[in-house]
C-alpha positions in Angstrom: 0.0 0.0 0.0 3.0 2.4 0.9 4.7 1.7 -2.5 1.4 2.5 -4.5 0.9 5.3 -2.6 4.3 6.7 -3.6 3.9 5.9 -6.8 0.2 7.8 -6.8 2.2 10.4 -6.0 5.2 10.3 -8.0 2.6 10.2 -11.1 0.8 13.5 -10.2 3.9 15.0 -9.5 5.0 14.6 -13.1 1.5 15.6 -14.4 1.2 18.9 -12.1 5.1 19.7 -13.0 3.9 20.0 -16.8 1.7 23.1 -15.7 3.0 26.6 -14.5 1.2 26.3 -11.0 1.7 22.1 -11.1 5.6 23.6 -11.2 5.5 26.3 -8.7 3.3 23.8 -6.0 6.3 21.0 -7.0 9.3 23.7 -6.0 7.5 24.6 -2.7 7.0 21.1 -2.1 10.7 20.2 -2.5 11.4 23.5 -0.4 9.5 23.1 2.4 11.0 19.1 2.8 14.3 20.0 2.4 13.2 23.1 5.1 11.6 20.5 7.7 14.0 19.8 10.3 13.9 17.7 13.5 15.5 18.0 16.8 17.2 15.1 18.3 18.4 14.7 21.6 21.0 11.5 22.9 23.8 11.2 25.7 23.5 15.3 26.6 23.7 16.5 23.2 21.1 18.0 21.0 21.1 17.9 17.2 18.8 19.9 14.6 19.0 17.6 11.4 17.0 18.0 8.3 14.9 15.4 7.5 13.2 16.0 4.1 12.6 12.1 3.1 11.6 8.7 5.3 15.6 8.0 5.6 16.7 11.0 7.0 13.3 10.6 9.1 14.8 7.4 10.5 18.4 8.2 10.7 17.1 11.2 13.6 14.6 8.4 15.1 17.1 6.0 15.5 20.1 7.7 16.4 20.5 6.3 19.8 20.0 2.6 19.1 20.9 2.2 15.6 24.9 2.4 16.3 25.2 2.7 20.1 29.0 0.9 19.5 29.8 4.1 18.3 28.6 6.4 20.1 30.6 4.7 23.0 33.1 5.1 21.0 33.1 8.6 20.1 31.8 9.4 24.0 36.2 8.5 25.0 37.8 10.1 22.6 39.9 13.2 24.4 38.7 16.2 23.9 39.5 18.4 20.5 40.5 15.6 18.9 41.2 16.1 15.3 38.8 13.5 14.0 38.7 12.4 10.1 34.7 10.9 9.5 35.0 9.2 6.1 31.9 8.5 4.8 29.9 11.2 7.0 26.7 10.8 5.4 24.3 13.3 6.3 26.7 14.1 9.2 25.4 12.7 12.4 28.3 11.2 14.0 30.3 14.2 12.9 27.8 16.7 14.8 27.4 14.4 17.8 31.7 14.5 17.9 32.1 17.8 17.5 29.2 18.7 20.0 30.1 16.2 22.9 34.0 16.0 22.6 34.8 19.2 21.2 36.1 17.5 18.0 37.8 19.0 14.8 36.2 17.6 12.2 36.8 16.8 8.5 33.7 15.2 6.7 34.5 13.3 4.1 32.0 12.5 1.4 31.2 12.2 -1.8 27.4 11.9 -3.1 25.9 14.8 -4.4 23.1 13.9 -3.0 23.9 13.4 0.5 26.2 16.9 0.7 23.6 19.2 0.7 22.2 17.8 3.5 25.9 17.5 5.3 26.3 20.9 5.0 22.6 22.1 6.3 23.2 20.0 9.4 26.6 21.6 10.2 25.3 25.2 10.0 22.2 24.1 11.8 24.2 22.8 14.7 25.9 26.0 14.0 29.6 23.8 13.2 30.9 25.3 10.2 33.9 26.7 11.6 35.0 23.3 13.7 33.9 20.9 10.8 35.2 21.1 7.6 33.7 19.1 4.4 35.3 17.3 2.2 33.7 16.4 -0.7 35.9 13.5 -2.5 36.1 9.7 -2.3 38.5 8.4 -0.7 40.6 5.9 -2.7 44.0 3.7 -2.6 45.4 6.6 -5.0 44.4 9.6 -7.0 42.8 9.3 -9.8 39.1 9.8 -11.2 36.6 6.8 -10.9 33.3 6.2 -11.0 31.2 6.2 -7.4 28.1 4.3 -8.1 25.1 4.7 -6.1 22.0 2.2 -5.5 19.8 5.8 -4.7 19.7 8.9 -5.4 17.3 9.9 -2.2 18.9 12.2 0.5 20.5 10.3 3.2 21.1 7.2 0.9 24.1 4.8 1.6 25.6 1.8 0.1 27.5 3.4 -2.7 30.6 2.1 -4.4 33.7 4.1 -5.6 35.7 2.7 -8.3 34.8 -0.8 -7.3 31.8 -3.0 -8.8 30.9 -4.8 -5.6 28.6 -3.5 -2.7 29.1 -3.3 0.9 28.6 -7.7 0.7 31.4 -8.1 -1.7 28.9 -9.2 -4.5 28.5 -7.2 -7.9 26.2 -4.5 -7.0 23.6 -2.9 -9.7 24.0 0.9 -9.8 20.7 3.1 -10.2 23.2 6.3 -10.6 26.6 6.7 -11.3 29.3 9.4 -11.8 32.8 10.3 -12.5 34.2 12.3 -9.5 38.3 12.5 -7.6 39.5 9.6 -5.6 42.1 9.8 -3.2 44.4 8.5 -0.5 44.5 9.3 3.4 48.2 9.8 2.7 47.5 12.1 -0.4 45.1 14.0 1.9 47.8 15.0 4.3 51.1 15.1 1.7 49.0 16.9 -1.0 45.9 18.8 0.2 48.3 19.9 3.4 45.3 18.7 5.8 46.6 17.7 9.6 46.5 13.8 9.9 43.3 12.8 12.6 44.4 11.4 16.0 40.7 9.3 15.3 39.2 8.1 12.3 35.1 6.5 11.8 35.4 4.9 8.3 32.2 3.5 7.0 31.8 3.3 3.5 30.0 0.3 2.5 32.9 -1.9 1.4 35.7 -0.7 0.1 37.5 -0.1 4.1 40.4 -2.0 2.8 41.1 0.0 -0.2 41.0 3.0 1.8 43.4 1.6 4.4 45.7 0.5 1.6 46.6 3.9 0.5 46.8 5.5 4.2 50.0 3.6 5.5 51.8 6.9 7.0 48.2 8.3 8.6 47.7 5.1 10.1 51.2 4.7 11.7 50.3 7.9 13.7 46.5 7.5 14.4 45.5 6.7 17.9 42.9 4.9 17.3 40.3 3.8 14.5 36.8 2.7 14.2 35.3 0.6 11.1 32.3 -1.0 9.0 33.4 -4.4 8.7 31.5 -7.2 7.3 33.2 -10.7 8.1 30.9 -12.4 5.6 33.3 -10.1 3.0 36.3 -12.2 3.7 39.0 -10.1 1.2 37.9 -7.1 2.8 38.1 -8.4 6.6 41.2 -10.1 6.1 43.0 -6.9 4.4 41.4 -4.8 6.3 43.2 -6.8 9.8 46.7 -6.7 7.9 46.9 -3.0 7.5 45.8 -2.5 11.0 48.4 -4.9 12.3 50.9 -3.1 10.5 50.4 0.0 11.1 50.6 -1.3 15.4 47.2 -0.9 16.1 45.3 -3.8 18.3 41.6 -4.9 17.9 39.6 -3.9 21.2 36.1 -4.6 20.6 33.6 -5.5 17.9 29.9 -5.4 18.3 26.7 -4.4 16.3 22.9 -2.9 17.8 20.3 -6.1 18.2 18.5 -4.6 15.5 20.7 -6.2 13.2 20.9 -9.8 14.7 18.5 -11.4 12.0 18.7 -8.8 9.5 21.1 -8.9 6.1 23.4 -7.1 7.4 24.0 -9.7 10.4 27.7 -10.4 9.2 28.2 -6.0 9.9 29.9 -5.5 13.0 32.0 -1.9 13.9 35.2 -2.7 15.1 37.1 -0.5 17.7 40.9 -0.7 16.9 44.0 1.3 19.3 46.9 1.1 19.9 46.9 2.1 23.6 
C-alpha cells in the first residue's frame, strides 16, 4: 500500500510539473521538505538535522539505538580531537563528535546527493567553523573513478567508488553513477596539506580495505580507528586486519545494535581498533 501510494504520488507530480502552478506547488513542495528539520536529543547532546525524506526521518529516530558501539566510541575520545569521518553521510556522528568531545572535524564525502544535507546539518548545529567538508572519495590513489550509487534519495548509503561490488562483496547494480576525484589518506595529508586525525570513523560500505591500503603513514600515527566491517566479506576483513596490524594498532572490541541480529546485514559489526 506504501509503494502504490508513492507511486500515486510520483505520477501526479509529473502531471502537475507539466503546468505553471503544477511547477511552482512541486518547488515549494521540494522547499518546504528540504526546510523541515527535527531535533534530536541522545547522551546530553542535541542535534537539529534536516529530514526532508523517510531515511533521514529514520536516521534522527534512530540515532541512539541504531549504532550505540559508536557512540561509546566517540563518548572517550579526548577532547578536541582532530577526528577524520570518512563516509559522513548526512553528518550525524560528525555533529554528535564535534558537540560532545569538542572535536575538529573533517567530513569526508562524496554523493551529491547526500552533501547538501551535510552541510545544512553543520550550519544548523551551528559547526561550520570546527567541521570542515570534504567532498571526494576516498581511494588507494588519486585518480578519477566512478562512485556508483543504489539511490539517489537524500540520506542514501551503500555506494561504491571505483569498485563494482557492494558493501557484501557481491556485484552491485548501480541506479546512478558518476565520474568524481578519488584519493588517499596519505595524499590527503602530503597533498591537500590537511593535519593527519588522531581518530578516524570509516564506513563506507565496502571498500575499508582500499582505503586503508593507501593511508600507510596516517595510520602509523592514528590513535585509534573505528570501522564497517563485514566478516561475511572475507577479502575485505582479512586486508582490512593486515593493515591495522601493521600499522601497530590492536583490535579492542567489535559489536553491532540487536536490531541487526536477524537482518542482512547480520555479518556487519563496527570494530574499535588502538593502539593504547
Amino acid at each position: 500500500m506504501k509503494n502504490l501510494l508513492r507511486r500515486l504520488i510520483e505520477s501526479l507530480v509529473k502531471v502537475l510539473g507539466s503546468t505553471r502552478l503544477g511547477k511552482a506547488i512541486s518547488e515549494a513542495l521540494i522547499k518546504a521538505g528540504l526546510e523541515r528539520v527535527e531535533t534530536v536529543q541522545s547522551r546530553g547532546v542535541v542535534m537539529k538535522l534536516a529530514v526532508p525524506n523517510s531515511i533521514n526521518r529514520f536516521r534522527a529516530k534512530s540515532f541512539s539505538s541504531k549504532e550505540p558501539e559508536t557512540l561509546d566510541w566517540i563518548d572517550q575520545l579526548p577532547i578536541g580531537s582532530k577526528l577524520w569521518d570518512i563516509g559522513a553521510n548526512i553528518g550525524l556522528y560528525s555533529i554528535y563528535a564535534a558537540q560532545k568531545r569538542k572535536c575538529r572535524v573533517v567530513a569526508f564525502e562524496p554523493s551529491v546527493f547526500n552533501l547538501e544535507l551535510l552541510a545544512r546539518n553543520l550550519f544548523l548545529n551551528d559547526l561550520q567553523n570546527q567541521a570542515s567538508i570534504l567532498p571526494v572519495a576516498l581511494n588507494d590513489g588519486l585518480g578519477i573513478n566512478q562512485l556508483r550509487m543504489t539511490t539517489t534519495e537524500w540520506g542514501g548509503a551503500l555506494s561504491s567508488f571505483g569498485q563494482s561490488f557492494g558493501w557484501d562483496g557481491l556485484t552491485m547494480e548501480p541506479t546512478f553513477s558518476f565520474s568524481t576525484l578519488g584519493i588517499s589518506m596519505d595524499e590527503v595529508v602530503s597533498l591537500l596539506r590537511l593535519d593527519p586525525p588522531d581518530f578516524i570513523k570509516l564506513d563506507v560500505d565496502g571498500i575499508e580495505h582500499i582505503i586503508l591500503r593507501g593511508g600507510k603513514k596516517v595510520l602509523a600515527g592514528v590513535r585509534g580507528i573505528l570501522l564497517e566491517i563485514n566478516e561475511g566479506f572475507h577479502v575485505q576483513k582479512e586486508e582490512a586486519e593486515r593493515h591495522l596490524k601493521s600499522a601497530g594498532l590492536k583490535l579492542i572490541t567489535k559489536s553491532h545494535a540487536p536490531m541487526f541480529d536477524n537482518s542482512q546485514f547480520a555479518n556487519l559489526f563496527n570494530q574499535s581498533w588502538s593502539r593504547d
